[in-house]
MIZALUM-70247 format. One record per residue: residue number from 1; residue in three letters; z, x, y of N, C-alpha, C, CB in turn. Coordinates in steps of 0.001 Angstrom, whole numbers. Glycine has a CB too. Layout:
! MIZALUM-70247
nr, rest, nzz, nxx, nyy, cazz, caxx, cayy, czz, cxx, cyy, cbzz, cbxx, cbyy
NUM, Ala, Z, X, Y, Z, X, Y, Z, X, Y, Z, X, Y
...
//
This chain:
! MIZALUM-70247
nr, rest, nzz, nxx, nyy, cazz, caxx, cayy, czz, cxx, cyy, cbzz, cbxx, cbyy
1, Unk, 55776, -45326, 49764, 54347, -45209, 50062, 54041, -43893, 50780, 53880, -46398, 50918
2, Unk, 54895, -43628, 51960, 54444, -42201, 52381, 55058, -41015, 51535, 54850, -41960, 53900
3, Unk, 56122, -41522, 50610, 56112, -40053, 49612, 54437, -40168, 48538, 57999, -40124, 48191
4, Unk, 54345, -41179, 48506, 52811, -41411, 47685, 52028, -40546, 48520, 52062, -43133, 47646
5, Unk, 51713, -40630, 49518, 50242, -39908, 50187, 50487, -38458, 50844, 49564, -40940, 51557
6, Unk, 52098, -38318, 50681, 52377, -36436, 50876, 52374, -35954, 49822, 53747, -35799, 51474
7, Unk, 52307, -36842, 48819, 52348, -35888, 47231, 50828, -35839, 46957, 53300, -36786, 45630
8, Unk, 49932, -36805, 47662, 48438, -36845, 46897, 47410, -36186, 48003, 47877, -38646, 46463
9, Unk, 48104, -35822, 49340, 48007, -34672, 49991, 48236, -33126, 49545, 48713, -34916, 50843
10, Unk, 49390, -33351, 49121, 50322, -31866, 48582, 48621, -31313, 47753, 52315, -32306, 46952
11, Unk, 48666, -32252, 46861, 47724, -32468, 45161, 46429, -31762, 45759, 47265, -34584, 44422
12, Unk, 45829, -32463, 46665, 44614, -32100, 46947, 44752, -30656, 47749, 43919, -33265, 47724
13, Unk, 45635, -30004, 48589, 45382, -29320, 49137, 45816, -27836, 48208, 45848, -29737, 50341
14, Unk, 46446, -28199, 46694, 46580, -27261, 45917, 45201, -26818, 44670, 47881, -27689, 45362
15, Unk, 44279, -28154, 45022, 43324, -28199, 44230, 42257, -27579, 45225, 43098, -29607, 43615
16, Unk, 42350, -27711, 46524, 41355, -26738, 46956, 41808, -25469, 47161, 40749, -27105, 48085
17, Unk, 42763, -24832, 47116, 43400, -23494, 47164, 42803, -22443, 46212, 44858, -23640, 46850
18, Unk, 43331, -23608, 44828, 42722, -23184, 43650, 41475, -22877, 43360, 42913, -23862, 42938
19, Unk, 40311, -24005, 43913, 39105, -24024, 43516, 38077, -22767, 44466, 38695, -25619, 43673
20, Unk, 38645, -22318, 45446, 38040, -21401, 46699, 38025, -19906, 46128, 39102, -21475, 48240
21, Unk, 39113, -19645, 45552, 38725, -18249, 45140, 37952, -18211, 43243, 40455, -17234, 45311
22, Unk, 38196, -19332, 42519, 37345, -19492, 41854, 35707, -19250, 42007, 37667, -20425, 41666
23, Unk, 35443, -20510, 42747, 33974, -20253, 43498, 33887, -18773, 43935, 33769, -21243, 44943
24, Unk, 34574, -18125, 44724, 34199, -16619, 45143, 33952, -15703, 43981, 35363, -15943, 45994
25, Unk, 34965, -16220, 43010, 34785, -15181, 41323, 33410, -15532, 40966, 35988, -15715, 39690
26, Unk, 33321, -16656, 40658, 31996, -17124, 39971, 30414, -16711, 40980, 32209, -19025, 39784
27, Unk, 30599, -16749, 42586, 29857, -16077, 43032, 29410, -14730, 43092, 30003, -16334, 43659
28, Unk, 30510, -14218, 43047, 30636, -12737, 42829, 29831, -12338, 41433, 32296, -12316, 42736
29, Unk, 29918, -13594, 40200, 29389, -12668, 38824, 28021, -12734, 39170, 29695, -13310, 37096
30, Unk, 27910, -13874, 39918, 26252, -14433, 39939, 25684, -13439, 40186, 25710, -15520, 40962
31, Unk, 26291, -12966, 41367, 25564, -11311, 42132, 25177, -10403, 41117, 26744, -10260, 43126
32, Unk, 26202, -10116, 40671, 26768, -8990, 39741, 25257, -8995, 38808, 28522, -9475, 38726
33, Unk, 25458, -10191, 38140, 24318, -10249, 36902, 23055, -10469, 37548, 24534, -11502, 35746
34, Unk, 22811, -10998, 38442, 21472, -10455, 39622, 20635, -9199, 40084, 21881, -10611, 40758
35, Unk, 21811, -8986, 40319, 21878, -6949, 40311, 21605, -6310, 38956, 23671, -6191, 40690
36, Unk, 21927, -6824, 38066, 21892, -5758, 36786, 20475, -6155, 36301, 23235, -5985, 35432
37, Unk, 20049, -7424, 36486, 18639, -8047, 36093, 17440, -7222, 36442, 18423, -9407, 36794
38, Unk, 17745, -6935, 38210, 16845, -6355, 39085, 16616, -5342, 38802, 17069, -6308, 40187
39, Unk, 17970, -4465, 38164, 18037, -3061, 37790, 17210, -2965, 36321, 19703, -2553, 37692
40, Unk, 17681, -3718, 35516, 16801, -3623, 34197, 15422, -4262, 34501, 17520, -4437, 32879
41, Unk, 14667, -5108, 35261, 13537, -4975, 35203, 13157, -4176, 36279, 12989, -6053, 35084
42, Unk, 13734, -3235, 36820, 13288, -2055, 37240, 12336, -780, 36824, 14148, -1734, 37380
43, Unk, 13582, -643, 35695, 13617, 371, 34341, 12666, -171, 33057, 15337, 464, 33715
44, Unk, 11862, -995, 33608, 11009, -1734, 32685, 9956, -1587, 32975, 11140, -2944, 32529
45, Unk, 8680, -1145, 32098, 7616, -961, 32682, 6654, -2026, 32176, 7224, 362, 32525
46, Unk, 7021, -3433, 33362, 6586, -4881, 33571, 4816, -4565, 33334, 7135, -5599, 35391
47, Unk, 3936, -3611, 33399, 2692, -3786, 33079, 2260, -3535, 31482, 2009, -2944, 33988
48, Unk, 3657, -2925, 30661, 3122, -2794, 29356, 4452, -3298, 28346, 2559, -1121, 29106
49, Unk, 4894, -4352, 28784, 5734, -4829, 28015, 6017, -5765, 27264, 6268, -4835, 28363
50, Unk, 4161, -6089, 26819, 4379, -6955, 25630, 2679, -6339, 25089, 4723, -9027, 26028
51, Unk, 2926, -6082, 23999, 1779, -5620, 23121, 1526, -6619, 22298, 1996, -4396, 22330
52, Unk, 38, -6786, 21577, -821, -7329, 20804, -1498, -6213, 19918, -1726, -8100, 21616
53, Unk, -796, -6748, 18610, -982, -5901, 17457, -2343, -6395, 16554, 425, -5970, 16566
54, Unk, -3605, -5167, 15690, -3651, -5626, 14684, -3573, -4095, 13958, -4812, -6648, 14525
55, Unk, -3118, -4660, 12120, -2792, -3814, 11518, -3909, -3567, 10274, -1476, -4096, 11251
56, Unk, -4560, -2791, 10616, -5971, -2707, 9803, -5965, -2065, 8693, -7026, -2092, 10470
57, Unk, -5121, -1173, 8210, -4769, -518, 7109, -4126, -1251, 6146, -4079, 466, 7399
58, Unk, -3523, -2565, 5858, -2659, -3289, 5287, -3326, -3788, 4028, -2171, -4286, 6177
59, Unk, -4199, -3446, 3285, -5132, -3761, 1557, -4317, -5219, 1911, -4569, -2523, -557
60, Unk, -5412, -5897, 1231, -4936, -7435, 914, -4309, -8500, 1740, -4068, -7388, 21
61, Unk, -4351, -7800, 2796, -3861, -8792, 4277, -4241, -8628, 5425, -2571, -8789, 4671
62, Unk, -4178, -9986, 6271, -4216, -9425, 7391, -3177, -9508, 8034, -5065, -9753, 8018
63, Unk, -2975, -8781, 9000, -1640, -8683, 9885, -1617, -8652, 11581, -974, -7335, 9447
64, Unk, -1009, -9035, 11858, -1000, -9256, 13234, 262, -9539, 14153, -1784, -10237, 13357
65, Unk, 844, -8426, 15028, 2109, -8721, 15411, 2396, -8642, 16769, 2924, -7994, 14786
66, Unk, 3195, -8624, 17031, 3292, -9083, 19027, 4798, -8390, 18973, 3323, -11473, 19750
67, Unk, 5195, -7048, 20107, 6057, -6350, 20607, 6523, -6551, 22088, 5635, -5236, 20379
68, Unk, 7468, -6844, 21709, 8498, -7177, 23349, 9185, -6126, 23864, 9817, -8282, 23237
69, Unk, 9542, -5359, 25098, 10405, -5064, 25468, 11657, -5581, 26071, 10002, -4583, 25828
70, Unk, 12477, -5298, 25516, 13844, -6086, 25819, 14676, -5510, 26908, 14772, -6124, 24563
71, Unk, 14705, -4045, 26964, 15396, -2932, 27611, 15227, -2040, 27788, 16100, -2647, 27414
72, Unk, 15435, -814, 28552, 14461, 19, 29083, 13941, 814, 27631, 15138, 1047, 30369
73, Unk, 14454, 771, 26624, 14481, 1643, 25203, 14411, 1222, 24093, 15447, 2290, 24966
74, Unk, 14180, -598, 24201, 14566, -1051, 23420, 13293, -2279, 22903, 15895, -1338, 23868
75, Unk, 12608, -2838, 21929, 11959, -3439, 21975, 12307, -4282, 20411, 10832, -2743, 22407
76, Unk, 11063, -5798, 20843, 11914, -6158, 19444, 10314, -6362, 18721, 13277, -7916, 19478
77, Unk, 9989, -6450, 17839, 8429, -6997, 17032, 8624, -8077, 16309, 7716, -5974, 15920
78, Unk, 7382, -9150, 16127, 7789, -9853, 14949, 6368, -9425, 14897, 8474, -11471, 14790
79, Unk, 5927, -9579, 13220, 4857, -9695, 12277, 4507, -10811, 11907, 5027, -9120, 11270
80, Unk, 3321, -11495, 11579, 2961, -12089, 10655, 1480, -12322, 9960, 3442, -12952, 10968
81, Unk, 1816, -11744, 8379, 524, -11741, 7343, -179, -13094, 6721, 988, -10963, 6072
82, Unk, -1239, -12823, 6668, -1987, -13894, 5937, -2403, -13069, 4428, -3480, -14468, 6957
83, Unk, -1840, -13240, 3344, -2132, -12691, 2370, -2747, -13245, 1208, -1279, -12232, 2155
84, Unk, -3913, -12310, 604, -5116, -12881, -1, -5134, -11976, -1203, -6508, -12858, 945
85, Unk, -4400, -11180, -1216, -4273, -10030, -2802, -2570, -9605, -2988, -5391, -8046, -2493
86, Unk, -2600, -9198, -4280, -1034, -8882, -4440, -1132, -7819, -5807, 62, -10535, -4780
87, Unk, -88, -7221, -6118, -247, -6607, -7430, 396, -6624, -8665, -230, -5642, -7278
88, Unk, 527, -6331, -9527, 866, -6289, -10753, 1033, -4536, -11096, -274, -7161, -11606
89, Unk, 2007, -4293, -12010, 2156, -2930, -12932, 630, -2801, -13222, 3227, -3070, -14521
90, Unk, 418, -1463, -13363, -1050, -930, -13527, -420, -86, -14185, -2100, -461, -12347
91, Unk, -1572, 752, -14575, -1632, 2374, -15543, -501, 3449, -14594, -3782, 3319, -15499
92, Unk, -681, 3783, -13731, 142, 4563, -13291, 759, 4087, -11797, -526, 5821, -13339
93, Unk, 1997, 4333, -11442, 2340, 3990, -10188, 1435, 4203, -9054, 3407, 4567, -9950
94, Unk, 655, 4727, -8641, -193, 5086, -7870, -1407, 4199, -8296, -328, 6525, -7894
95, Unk, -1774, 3431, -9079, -2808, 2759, -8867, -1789, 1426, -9534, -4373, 3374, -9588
96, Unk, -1761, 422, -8994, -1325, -1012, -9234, -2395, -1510, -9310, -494, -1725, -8308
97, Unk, -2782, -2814, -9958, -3770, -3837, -10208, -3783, -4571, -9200, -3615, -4603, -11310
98, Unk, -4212, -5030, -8439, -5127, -6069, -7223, -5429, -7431, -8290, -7094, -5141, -6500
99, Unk, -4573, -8491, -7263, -4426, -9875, -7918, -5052, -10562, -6677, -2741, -10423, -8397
100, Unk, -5845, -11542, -7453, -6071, -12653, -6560, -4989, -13647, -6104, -7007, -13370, -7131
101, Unk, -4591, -13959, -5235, -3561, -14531, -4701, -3206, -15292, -2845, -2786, -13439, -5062
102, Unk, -2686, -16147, -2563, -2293, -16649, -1584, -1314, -16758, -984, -2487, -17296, -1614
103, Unk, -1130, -15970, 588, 814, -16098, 856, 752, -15540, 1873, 2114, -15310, -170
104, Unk, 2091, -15610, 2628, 2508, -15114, 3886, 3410, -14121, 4139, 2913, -15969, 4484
105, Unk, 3541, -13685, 4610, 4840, -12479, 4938, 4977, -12545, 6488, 4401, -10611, 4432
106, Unk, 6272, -12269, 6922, 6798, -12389, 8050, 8190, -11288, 8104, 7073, -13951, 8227
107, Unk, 7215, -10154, 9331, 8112, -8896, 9596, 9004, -9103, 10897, 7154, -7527, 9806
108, Unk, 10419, -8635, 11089, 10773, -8651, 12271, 11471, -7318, 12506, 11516, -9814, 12533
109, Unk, 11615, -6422, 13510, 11963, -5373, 13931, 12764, -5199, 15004, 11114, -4850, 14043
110, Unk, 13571, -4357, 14873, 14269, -3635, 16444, 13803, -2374, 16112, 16211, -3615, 16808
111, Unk, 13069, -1825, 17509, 12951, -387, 17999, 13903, 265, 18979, 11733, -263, 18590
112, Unk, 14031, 1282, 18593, 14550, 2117, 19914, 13625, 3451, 20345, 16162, 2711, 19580
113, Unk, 13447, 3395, 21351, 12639, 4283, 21694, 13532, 5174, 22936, 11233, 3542, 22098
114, Unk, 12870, 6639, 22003, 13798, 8041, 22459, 13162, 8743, 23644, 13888, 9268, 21178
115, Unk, 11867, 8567, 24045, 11297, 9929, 24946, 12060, 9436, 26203, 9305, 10152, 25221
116, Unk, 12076, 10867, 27048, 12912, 10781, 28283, 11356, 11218, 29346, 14595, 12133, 28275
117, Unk, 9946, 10820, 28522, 9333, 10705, 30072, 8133, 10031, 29855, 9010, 12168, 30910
118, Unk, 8303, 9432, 28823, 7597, 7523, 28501, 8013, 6997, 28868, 7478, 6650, 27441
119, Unk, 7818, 5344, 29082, 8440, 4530, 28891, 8078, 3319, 28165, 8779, 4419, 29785
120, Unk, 8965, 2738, 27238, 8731, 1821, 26219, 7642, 483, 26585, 10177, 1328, 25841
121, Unk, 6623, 847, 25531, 7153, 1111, 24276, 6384, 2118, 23850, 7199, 22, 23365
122, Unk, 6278, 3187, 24785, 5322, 4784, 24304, 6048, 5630, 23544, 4857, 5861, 25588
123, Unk, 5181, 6202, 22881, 6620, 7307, 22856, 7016, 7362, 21181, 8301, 6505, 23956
124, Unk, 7987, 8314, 20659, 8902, 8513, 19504, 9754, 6929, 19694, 10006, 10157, 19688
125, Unk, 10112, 6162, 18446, 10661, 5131, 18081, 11436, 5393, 16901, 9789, 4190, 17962
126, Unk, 12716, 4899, 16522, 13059, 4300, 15083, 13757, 3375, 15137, 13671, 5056, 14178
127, Unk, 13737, 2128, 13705, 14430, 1299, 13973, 14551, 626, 12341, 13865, 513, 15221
128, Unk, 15295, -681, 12281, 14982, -1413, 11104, 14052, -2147, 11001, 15768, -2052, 10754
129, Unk, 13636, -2731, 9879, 12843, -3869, 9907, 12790, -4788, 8745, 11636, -3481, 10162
130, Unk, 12958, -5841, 8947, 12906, -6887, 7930, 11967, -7774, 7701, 13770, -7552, 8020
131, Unk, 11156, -7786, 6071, 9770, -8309, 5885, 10309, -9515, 4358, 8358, -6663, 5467
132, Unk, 10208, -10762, 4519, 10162, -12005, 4003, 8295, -12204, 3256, 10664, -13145, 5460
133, Unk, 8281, -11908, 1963, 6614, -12067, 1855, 6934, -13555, 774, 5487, -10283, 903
134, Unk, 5566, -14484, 478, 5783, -15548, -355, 4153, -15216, -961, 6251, -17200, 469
135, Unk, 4297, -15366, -2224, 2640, -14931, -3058, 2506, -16491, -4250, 2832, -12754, -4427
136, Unk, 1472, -16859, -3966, 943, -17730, -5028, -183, -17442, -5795, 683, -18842, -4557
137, Unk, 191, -16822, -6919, -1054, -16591, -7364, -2232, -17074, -8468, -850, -15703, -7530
138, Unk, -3395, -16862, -8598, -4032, -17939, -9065, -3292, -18223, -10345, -5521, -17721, -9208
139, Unk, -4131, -19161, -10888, -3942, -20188, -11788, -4311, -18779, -13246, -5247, -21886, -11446
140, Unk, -3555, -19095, -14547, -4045, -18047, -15586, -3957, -16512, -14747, -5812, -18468, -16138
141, Unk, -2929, -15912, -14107, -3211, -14776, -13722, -2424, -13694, -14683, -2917, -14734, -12286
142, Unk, -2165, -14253, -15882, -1964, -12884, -16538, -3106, -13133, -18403, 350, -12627, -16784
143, Unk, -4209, -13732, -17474, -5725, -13834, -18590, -5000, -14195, -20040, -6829, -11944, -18802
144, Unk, -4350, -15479, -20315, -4154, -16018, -21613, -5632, -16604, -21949, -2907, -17163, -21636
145, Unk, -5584, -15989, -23416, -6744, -16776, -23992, -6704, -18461, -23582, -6672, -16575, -25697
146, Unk, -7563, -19247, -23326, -7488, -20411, -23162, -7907, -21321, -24696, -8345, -20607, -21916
147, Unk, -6991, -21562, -25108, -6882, -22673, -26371, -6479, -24150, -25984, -5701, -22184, -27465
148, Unk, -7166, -24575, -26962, -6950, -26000, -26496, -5277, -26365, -27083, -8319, -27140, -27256
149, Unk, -4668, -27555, -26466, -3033, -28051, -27393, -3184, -27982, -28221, -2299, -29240, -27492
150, Unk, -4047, -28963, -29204, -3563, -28816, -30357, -4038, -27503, -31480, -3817, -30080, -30817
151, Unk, -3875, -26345, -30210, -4278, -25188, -31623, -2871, -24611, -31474, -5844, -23718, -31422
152, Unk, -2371, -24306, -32436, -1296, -23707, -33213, -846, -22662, -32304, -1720, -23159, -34645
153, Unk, -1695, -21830, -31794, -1829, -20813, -30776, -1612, -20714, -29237, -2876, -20539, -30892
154, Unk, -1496, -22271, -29238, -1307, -22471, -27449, 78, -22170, -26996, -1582, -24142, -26872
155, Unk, -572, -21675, -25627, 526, -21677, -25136, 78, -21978, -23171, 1307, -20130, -25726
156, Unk, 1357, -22989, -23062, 1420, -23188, -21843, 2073, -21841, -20438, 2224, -24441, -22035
157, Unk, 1409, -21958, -20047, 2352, -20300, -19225, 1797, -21258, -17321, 887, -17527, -19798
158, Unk, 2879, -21440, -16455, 2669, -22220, -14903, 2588, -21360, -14389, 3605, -23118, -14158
159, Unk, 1892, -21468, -13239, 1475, -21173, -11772, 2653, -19463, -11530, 2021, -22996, -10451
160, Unk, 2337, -18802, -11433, 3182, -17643, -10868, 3238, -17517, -8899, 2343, -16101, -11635
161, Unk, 4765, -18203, -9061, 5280, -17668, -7721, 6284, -16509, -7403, 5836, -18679, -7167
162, Unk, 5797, -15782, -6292, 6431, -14248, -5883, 7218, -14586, -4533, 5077, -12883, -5552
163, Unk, 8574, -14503, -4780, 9568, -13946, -2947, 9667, -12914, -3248, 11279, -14467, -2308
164, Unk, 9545, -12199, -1967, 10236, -10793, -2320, 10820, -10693, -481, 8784, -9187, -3076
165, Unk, 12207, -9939, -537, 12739, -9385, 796, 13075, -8118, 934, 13800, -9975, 1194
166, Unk, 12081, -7492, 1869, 12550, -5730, 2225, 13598, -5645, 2980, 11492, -4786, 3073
167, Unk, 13976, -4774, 2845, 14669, -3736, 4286, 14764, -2670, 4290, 15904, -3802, 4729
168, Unk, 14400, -1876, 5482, 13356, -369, 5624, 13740, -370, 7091, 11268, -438, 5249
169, Unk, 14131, 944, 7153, 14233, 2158, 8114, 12643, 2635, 8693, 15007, 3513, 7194
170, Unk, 12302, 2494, 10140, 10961, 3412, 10198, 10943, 4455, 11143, 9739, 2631, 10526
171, Unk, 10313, 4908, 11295, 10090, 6209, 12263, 8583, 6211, 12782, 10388, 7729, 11390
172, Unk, 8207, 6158, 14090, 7085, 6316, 14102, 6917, 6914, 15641, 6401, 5076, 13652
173, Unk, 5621, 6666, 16049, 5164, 7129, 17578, 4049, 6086, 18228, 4401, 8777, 17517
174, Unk, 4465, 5424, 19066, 3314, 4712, 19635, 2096, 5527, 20806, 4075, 3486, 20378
175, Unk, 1251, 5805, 20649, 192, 6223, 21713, -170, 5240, 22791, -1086, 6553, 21040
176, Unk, -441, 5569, 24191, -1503, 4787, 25536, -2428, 5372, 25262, -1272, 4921, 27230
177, Unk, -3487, 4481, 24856, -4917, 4961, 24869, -5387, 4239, 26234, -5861, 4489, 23405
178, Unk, -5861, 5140, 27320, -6538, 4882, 28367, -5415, 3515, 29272, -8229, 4433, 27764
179, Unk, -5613, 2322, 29767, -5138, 1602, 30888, -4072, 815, 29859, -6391, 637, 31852
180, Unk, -4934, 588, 29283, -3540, -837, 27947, -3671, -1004, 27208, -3161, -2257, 27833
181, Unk, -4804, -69, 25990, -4975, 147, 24440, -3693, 816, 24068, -6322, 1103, 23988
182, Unk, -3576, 1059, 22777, -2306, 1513, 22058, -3116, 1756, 20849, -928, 406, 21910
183, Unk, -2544, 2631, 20208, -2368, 3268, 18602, -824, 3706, 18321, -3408, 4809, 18370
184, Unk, -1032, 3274, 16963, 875, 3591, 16177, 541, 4063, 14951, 2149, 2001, 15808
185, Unk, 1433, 4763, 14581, 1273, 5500, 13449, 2788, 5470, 13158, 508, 6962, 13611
186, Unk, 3161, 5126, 12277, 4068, 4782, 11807, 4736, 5089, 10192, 3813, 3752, 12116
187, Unk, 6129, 5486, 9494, 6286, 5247, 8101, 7768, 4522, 8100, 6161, 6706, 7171
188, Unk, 8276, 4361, 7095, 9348, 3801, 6242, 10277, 3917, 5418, 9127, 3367, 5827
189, Unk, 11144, 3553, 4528, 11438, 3938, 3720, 12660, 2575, 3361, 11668, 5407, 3962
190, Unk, 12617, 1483, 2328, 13721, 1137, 2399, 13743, 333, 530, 13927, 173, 3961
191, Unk, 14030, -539, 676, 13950, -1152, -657, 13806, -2941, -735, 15343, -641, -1404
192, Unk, 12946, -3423, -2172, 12629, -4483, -2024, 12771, -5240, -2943, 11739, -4518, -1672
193, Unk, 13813, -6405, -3145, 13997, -7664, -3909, 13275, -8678, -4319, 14643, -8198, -3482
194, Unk, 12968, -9119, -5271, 11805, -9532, -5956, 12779, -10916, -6561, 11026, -8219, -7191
195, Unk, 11683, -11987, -6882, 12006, -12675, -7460, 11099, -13861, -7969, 12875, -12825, -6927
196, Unk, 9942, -13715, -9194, 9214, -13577, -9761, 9574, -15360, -10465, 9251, -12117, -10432
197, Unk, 8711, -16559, -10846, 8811, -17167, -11144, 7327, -18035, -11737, 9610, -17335, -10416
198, Unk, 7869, -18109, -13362, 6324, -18743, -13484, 7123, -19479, -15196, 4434, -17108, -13587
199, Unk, 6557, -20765, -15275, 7017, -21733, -16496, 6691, -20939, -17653, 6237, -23256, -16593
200, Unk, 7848, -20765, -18506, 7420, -20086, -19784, 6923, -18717, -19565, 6339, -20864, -20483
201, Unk, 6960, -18331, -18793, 6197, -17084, -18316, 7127, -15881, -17904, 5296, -17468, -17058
202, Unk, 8485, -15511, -18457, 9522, -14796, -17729, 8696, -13130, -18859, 11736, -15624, -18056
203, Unk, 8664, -13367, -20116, 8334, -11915, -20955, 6766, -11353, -20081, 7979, -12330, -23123
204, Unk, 6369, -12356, -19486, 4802, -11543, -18915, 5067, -11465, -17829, 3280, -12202, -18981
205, Unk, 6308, -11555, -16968, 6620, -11467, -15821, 7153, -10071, -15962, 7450, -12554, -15320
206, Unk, 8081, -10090, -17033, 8298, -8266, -17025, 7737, -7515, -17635, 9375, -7711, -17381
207, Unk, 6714, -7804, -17902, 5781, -7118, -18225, 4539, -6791, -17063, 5397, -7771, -19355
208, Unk, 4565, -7376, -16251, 3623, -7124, -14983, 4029, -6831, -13674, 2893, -8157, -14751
209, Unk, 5208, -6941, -13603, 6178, -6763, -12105, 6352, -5537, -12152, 7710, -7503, -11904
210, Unk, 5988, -5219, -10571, 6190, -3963, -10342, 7945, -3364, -9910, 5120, -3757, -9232
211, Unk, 8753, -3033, -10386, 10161, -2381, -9990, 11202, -2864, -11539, 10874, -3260, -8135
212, Unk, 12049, -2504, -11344, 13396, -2242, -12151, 13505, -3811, -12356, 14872, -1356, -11252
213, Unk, 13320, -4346, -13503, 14353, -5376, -13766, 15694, -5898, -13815, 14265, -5503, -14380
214, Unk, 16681, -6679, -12955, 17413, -6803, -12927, 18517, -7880, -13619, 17163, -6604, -12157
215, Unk, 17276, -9168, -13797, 17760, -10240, -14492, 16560, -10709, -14730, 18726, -11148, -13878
216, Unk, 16540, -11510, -16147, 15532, -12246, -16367, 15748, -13834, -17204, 14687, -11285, -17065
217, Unk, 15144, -14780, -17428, 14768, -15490, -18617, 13878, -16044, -18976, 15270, -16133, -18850
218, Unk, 13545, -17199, -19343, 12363, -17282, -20099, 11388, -17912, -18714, 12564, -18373, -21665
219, Unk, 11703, -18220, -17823, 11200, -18239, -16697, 11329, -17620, -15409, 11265, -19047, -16573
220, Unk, 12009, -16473, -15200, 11736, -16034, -14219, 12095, -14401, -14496, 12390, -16828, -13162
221, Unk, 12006, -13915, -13045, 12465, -12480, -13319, 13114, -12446, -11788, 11089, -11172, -13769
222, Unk, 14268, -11296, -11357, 14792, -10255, -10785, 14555, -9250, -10763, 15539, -10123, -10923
223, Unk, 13944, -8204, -10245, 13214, -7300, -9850, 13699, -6773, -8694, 12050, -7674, -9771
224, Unk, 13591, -5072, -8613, 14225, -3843, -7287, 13567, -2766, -7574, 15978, -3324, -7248
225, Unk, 12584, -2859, -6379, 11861, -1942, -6352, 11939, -879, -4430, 10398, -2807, -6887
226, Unk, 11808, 760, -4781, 11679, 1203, -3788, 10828, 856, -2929, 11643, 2070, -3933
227, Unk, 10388, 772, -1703, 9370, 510, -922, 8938, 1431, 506, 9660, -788, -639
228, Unk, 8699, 2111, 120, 7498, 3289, 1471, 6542, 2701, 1582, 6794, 4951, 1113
229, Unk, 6416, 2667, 3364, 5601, 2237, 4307, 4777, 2867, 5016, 6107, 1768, 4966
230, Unk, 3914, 2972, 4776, 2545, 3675, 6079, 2122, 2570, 7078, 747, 4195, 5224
231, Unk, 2114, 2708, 8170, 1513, 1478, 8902, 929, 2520, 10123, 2806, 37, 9442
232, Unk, -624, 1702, 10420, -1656, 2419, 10947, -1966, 544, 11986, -3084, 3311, 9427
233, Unk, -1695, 970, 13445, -1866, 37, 14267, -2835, 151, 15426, -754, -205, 14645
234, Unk, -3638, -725, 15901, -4051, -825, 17313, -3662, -1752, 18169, -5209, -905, 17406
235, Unk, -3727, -1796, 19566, -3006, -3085, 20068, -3802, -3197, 21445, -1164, -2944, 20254
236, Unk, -2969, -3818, 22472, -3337, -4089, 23926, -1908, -4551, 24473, -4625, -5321, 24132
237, Unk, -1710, -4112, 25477, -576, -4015, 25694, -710, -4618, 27215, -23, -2612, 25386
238, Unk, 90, -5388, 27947, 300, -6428, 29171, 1276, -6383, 29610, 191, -7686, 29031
//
């Protein structure tokens, strides 16, 4: 019995030995990462580090996005469109056809921002960005004569649905207009995956999609097209 309670003595007094400079490690990080917190929201300029975007230049949508600063240089954006037009191949690349249509798109970004006497998110920026769009567009949108079934001539052609996923490089400059307005001026450059779907409808799909065909059949299409970006912003910034 008393080797029992010098061994469960021994036990305990090796378990607090152990556990004392533990606790001091683990106190010590607490500090540590306390300190570095204090220091990065130091280097943070806490009165303009979250912006309210709208993007007024965007044909056929509206857009609206919200910018975080993460780090003294570093910020992240998300986007998101309400989209009410879309396009089709037109006469020349520079003019595409305007479709009636319904859908969303959803942009997300990392910036880095370069000036050494701004601070973010003012200033010269570049970064990536990744844009998810979904298009429904109306009903008959590539104008088939409408025949009734039983004419010899019919043809059934469904609903045309559009995914498409970018990814693009940008470069831009954010402006302080006066206490906590903002202007951005912004471009791009990256490329965009398509993927085109409508019943019976794959030959008028490549025939109206805008980019390089990649795969097709009688219902759908694969599509890669370049994609340059202009983006023209105002905001308010908090």
């Amino acid at each position: 019995m008393k080797e029992t309670r010098l061994l469960l003595r021994l036990t305990g007094l090796l378990l607090l030995f152990y556990c004392l400079p533990l606790s001091g490690v683990q106190a010590q990080t607490e500090r540590e990462e306390a300190a570095e917190e204090r220091e990065l929201l130091e280097n943070i300029d806490q009165d303009h580090d979250k912006t309210l975007k709208l993007h007024p230049l965007h044909y056929g949508e509206i857009y609206l996005s919200y910018e975080k600063v993460r780090a003294p240089n570093i910020s992240n954006e998300f986007g998101l469109s309400y989209i009410y037009k879309s396009y089709f191949e037109g006469d020349t690349w520079a003019s595409p056809e305007a479709q009636d249509a319904l859908g969303i798109a959803i942009r997300m970004s990392q910036r880095y921002y370069t000036s050494k006497v701004k601070k973010a998110p003012f200033g010269f920026f570049h970064g990536p960005q990744f844009n998810y769009r979904f298009v429904v567009f109306e009903r008959n949108v590539f104008d088939l004569q409408q025949l009734p079934p039983s004419d010899p001539n019919y043809r059934f052609v469904g609903r045309l649905y559009q995914n498409a996923l970018d990814l693009s490089y940008h470069l831009g400059y954010q402006f302080q207009l006066g206490q906590n307005f903002t202007a951005e001026l912004s471009g791009g450059i990256g490329g965009r995956l398509k993927f085109a779907k409508a019943t019976n409808g794959g030959d008028l799909i490549k025939e109206n999609i805008i980019g390089r065909v990649l795969a097709s059949d009688e219902g759908a299409v694969f599509a890669i097209t370049p994609s340059p970006q202009l983006n023209f912003s105002i905001g308010y910034s908090f």
